[in-house]
KEKOL-960081 format. One record per residue (C-alpha): chain; residue in one letter; x, y, z. Coordinates in steps of 0.05 Angstrom, whole numbers, plus 5000, padded with zeros to 4 digits. Layout:
N
chain=A, res=A, X=X, Y=Y, Z=Z
...
END
This chain:
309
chain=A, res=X, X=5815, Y=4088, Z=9023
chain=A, res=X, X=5847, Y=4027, Z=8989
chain=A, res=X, X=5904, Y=4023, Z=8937
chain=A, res=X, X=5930, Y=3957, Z=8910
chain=A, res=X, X=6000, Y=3964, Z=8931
chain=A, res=X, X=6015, Y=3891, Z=8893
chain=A, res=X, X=6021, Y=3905, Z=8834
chain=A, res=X, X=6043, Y=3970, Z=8794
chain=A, res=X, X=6013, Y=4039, Z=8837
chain=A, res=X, X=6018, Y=4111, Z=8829
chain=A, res=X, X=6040, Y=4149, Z=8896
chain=A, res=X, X=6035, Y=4222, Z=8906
chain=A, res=X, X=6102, Y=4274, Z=8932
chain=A, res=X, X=6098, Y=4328, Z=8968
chain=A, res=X, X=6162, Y=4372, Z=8929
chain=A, res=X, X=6109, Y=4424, Z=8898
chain=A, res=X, X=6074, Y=4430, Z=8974
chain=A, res=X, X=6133, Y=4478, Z=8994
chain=A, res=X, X=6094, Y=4534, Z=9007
chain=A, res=X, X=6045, Y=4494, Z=9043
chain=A, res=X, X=6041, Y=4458, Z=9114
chain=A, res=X, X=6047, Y=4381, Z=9110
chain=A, res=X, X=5983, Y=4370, Z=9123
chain=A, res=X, X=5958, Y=4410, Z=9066
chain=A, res=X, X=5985, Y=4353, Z=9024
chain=A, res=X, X=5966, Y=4294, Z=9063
chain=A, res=X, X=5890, Y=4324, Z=9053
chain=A, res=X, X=5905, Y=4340, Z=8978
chain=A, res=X, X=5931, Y=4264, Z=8967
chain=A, res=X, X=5867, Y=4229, Z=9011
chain=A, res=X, X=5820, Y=4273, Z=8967
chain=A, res=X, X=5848, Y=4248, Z=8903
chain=A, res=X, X=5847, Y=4176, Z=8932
chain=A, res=X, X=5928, Y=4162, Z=8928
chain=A, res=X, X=5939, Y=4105, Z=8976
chain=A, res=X, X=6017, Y=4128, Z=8975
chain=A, res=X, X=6061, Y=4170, Z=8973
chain=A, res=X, X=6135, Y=4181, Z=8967
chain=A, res=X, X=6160, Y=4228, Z=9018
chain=A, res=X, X=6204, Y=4292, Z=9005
chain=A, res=X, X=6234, Y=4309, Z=9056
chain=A, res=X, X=6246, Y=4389, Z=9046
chain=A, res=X, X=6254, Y=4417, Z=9112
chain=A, res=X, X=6193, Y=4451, Z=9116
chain=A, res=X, X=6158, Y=4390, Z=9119
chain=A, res=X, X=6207, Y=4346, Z=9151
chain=A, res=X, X=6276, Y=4378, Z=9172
chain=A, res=X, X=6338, Y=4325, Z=9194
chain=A, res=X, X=6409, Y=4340, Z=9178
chain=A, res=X, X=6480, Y=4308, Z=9203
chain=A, res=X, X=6465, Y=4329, Z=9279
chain=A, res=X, X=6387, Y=4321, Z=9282
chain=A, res=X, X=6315, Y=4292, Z=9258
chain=A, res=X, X=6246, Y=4325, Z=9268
chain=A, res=X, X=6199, Y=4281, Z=9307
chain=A, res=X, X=6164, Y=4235, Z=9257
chain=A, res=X, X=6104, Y=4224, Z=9301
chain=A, res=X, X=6061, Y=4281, Z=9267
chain=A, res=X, X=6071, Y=4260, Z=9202
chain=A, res=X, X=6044, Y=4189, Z=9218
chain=A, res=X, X=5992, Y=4207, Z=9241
chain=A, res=X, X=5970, Y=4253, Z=9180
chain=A, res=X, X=5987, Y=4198, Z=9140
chain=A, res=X, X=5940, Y=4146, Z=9183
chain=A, res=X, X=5889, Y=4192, Z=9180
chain=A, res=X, X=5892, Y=4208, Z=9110
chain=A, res=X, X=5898, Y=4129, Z=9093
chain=A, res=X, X=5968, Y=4140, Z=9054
chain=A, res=X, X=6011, Y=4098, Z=9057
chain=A, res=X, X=6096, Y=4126, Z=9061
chain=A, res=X, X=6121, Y=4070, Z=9020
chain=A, res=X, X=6193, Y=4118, Z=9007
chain=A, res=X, X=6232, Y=4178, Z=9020
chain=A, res=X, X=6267, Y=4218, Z=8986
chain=A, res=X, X=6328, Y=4266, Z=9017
chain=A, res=X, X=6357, Y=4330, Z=8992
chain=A, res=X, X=6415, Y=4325, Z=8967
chain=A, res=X, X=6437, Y=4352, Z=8904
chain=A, res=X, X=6484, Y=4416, Z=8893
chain=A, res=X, X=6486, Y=4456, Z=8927
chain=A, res=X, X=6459, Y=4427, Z=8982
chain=A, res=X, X=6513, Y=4398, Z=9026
chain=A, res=X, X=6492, Y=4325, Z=9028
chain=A, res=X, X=6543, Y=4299, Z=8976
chain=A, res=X, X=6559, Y=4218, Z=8955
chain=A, res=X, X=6622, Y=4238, Z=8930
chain=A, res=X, X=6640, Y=4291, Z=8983
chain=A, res=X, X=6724, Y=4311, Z=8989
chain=A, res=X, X=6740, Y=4318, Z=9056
chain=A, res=X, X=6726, Y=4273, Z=9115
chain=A, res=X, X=6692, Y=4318, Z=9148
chain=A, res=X, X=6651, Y=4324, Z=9099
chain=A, res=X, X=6637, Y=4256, Z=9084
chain=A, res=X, X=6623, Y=4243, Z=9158
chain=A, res=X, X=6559, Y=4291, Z=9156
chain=A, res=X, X=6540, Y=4255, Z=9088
chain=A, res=X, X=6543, Y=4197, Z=9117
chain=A, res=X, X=6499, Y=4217, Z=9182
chain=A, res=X, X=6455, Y=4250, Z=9153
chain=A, res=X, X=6427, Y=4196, Z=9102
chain=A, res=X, X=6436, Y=4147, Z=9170
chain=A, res=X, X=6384, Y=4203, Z=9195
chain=A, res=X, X=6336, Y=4196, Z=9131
chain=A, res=X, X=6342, Y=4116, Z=9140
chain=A, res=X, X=6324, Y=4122, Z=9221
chain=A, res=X, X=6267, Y=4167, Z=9191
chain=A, res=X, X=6245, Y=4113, Z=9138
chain=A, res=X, X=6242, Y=4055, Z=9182
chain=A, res=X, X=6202, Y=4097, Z=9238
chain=A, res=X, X=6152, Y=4116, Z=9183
chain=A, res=X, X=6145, Y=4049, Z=9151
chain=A, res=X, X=6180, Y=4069, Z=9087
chain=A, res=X, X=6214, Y=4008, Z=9044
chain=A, res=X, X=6261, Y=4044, Z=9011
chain=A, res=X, X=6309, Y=4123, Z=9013
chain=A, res=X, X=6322, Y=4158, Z=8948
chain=A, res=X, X=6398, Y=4163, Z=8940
chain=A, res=X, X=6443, Y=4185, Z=8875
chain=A, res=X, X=6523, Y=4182, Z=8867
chain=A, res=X, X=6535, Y=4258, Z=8884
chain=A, res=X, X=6567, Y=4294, Z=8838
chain=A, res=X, X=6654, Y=4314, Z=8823
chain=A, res=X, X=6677, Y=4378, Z=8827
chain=A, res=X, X=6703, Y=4399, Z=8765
chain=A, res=X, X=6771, Y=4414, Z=8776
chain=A, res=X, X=6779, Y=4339, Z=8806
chain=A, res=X, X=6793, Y=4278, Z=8766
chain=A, res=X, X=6724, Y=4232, Z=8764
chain=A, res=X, X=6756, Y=4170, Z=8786
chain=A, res=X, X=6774, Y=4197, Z=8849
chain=A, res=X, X=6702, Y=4236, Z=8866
chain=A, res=X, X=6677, Y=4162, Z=8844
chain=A, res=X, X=6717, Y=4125, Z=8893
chain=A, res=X, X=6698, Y=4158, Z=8946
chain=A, res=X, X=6624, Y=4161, Z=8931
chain=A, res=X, X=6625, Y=4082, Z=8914
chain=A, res=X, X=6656, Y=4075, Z=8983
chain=A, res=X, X=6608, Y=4124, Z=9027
chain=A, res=X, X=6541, Y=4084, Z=8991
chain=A, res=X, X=6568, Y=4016, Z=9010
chain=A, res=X, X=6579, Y=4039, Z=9082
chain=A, res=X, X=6509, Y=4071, Z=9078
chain=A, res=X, X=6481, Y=4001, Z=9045
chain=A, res=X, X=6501, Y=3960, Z=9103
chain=A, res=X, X=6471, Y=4013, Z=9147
chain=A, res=X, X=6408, Y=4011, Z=9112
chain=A, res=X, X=6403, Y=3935, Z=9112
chain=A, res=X, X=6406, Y=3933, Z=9185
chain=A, res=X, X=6348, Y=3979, Z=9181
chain=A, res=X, X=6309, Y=3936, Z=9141
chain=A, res=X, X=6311, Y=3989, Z=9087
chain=A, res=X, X=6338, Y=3995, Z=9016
chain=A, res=X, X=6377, Y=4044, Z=8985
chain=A, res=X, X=6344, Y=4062, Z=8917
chain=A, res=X, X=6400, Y=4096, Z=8862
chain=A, res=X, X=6367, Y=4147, Z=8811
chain=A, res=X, X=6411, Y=4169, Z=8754
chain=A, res=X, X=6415, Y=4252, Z=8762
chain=A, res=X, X=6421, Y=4289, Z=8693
chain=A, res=X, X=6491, Y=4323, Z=8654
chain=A, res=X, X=6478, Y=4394, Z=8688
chain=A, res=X, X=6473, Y=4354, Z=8760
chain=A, res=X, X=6535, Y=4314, Z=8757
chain=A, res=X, X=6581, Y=4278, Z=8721
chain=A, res=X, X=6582, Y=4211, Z=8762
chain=A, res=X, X=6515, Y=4171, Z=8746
chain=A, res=X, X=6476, Y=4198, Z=8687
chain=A, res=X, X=6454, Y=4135, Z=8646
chain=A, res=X, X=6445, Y=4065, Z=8651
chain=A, res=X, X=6519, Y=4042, Z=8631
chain=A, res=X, X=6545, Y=4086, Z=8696
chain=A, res=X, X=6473, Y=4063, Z=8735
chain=A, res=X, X=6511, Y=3991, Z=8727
chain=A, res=X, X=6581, Y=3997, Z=8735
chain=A, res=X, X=6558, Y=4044, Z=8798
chain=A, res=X, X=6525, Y=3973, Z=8828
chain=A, res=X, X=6572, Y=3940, Z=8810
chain=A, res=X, X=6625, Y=3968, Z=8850
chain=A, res=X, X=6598, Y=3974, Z=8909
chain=A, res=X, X=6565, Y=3903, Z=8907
chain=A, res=X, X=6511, Y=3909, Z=8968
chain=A, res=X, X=6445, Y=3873, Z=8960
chain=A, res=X, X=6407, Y=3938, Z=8998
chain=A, res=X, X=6428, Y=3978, Z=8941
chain=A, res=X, X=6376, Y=3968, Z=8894
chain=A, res=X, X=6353, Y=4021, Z=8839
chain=A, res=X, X=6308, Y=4081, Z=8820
chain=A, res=X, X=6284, Y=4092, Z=8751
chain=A, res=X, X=6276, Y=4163, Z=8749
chain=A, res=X, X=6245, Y=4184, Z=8685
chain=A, res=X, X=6280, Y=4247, Z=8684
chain=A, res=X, X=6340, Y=4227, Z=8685
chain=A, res=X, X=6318, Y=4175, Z=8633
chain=A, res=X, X=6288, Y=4216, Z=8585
chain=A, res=X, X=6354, Y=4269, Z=8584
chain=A, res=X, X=6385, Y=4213, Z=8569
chain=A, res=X, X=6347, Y=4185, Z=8504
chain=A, res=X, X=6336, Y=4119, Z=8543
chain=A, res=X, X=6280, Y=4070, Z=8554
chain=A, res=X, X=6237, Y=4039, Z=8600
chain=A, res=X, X=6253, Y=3971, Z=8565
chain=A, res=X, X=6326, Y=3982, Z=8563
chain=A, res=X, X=6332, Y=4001, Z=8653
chain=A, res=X, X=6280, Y=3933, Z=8653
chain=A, res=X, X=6339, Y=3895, Z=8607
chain=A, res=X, X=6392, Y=3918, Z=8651
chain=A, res=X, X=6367, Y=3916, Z=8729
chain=A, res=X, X=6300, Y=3872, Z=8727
chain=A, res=X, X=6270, Y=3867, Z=8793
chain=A, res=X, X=6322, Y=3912, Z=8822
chain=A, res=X, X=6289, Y=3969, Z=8801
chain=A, res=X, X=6243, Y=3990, Z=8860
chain=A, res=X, X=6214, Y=4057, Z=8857
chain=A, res=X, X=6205, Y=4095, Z=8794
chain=A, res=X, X=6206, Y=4179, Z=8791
chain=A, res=X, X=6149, Y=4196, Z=8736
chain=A, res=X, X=6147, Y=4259, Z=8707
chain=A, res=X, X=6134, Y=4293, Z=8637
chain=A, res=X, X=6182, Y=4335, Z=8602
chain=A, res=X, X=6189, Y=4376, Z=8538
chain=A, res=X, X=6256, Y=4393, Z=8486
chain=A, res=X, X=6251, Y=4474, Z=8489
chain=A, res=X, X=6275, Y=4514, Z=8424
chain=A, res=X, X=6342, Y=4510, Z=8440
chain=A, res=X, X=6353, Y=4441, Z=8446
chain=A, res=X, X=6350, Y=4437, Z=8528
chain=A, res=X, X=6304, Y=4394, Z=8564
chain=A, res=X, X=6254, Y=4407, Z=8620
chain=A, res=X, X=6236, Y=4348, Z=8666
chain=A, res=X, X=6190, Y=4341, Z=8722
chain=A, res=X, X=6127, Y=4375, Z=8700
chain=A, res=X, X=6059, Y=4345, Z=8717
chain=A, res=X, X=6039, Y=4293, Z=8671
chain=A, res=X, X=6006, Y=4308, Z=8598
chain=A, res=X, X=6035, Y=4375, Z=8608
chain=A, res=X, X=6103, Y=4349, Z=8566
chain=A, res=X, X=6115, Y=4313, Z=8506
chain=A, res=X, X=6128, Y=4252, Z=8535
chain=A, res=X, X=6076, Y=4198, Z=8512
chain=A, res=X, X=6049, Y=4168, Z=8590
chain=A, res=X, X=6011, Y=4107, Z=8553
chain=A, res=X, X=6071, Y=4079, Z=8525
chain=A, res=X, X=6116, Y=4083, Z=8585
chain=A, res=X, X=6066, Y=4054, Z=8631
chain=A, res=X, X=6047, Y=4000, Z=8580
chain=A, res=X, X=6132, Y=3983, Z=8587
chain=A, res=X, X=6132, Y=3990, Z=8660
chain=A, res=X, X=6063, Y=3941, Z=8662
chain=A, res=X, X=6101, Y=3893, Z=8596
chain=A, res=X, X=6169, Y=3892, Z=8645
chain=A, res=X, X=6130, Y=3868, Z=8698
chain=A, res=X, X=6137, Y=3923, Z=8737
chain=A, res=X, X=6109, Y=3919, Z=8816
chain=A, res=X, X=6127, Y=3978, Z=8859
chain=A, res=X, X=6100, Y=4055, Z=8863
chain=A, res=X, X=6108, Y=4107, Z=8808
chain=A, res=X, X=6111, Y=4167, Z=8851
chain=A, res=X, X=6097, Y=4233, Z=8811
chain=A, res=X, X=6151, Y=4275, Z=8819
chain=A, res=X, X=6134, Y=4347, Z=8798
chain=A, res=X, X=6186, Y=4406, Z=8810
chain=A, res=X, X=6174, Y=4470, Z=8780
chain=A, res=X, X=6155, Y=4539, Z=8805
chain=A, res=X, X=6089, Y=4545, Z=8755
chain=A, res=X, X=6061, Y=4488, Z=8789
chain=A, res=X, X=6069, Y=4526, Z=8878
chain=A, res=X, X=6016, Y=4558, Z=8884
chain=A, res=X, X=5958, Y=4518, Z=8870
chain=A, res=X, X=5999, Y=4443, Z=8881
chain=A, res=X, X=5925, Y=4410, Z=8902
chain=A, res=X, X=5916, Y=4418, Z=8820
chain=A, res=X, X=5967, Y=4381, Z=8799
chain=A, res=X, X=5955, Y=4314, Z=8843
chain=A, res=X, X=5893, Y=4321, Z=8811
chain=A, res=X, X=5915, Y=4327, Z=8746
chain=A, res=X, X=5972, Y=4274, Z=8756
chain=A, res=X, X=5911, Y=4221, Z=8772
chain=A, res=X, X=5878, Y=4235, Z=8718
chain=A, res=X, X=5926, Y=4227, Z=8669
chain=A, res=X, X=5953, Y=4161, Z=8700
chain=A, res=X, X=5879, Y=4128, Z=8696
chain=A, res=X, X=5864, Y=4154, Z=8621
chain=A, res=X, X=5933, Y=4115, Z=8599
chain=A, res=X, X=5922, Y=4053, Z=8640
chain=A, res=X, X=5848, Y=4057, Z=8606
chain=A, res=X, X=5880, Y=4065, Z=8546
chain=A, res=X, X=5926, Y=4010, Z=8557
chain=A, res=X, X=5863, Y=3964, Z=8570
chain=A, res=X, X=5825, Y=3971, Z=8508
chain=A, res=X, X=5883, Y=3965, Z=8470
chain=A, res=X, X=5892, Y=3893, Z=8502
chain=A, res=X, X=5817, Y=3883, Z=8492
chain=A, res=X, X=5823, Y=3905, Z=8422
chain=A, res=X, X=5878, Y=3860, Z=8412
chain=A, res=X, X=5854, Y=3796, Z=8446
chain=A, res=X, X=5782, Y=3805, Z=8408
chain=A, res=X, X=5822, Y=3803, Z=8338
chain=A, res=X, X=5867, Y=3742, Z=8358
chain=A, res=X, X=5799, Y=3699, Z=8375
chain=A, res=X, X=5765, Y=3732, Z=8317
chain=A, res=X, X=5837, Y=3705, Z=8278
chain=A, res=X, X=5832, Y=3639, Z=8310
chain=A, res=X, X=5759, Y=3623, Z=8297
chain=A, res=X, X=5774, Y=3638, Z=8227
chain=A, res=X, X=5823, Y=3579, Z=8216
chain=A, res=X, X=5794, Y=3529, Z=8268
chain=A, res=X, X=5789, Y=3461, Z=8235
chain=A, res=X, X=5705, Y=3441, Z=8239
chain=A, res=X, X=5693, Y=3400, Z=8287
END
């Protein structure tokens, strides 16, 4: 199996595979000819916490033998689980801390460029400031960890009900900013994103070719006003065409890994993977006549007002 991995690709994830083994998904992903993937690592599939790390060896070799390539990974770690950025205690901080040292470890032995982070969240009866302090200065340490690694930390924006650290673009920057570390790099996570009435153009005007992985997903407004992210593509309201045509416009070369969470989707995941493919290769299709159709009328244009020869 071959997939371009220099350009713009899409890259399967295993969340929806929770009530399947590993390898169900691995076989799922080589059937549907995904060259990638982005790795989740619930711990069904692959358990590490602050103390200890699953073997990676079987996981390799599905992924040889499936021809997918484990380009990222991406950690639990929002409430409640107990892997938090922004954590009070040092105690606390000091199992954040070696746990994501635990997903790196995990990333470099699987050949993974990059581990999803985010900025944790504040408890609410805590000013932000401080919850942001601390959570600047535990991703900095983890940055210089990860660089020694040879692996970058990639920040996704989480959305309102998640936390109230990093939920747009303005925070996505500051959030850099602060703790100034070149493995710190960022995750456009379309989410996030959409909950957030942003663009594609406007994270591409902001971080450029610091944006390394992207999270795609579709989502829908519900009747009363709420948002639900993360279902499998064309099964939303988002329009696919034009935010691939941005990512593709901005340049764009890294994976867009389909990340679909949602209970409808468990039982039959093998379905959606499918259905994610399809999808991606009817807008990039789309996206190519268009430029076609374009190109044809500019020469059609030009011939039109060419002086004789």
């Amino acid at each position: 199996m071959t997939n371009k991995q220099d350009g713009m690709y899409l890259a399967a994830m295993n969340s929806n595979y929770r009530f399947y083994d590993i390898r169900a998904f691995f076989e799922s992903a080589a059937h549907n000819e995904y060259g990638a993937c982005e790795l989740w690592c619930g711990p069904m599939h692959l358990y590490f916490d602050s103390s200890t790390c699953d073997d990676v060896s079987n996981i390799q070799q599905l992924a040889a033998a499936a021809g997918v390539k484990i380009v990222g990974l991406c950690p639990s770690q929002t409430n409640p689980k107990p892997w938090n950025m922004a954590a009070q205690t040092s105690a606390q901080q000091q199992r954040t801390y070696t746990y994501f040292c635990n997903a790196i470890d995990a990333a470099e032995q699987l050949g993974a460029h990059y581990v999803t982070v985010t900025s944790g969240w504040a408890c609410y009866d805590e000013t932000k400031r401080s919850a942001w302090d601390r959570s600047c200065k535990l991703m900095g340490k983890l940055a210089a960890y990860a660089q020694k690694h040879k692996v970058v930390l990639a920040l996704e924006a989480l959305q309102p009900q998640e936390s109230t650290l990093v939920t747009n673009i303005y925070q996505l920057e500051r959030y850099i900013r602060e703790v100034n570390h070149p493995a710190l790099k960022v995750c456009l996570d379309f989410g996030a994103m959409t909950a957030a009435h942003e663009t594609v153009t406007q994270y591409f005007i902001a971080f450029g070719t610091e944006i390394v992985a992207c999270h795609f997903c579709d989502a829908v407004t519900n009747i009363d006003g709420s948002m639900t992210t993360h279902l499998a593509l064309d099964d939303g309201a988002t329009n696919i065409t034009s935010n691939l045509a941005a990512l593709l416009s901005a340049g764009y070369k890294g994976p867009i890994s389909c990340e679909v969470v949602n209970s409808r989707y468990f039982a039959h995941p093998q379905d959606v993977e499918k259905k994610n493919k399809a999808a991606f290769n009817r807008a990039l299709a789309a996206i190519t006549n268009a430029v076609i159709a374009t190109s044809s009328d500019a020469n059609v244009t030009n011939t039109r007002f060419e002086e004789p020869v």
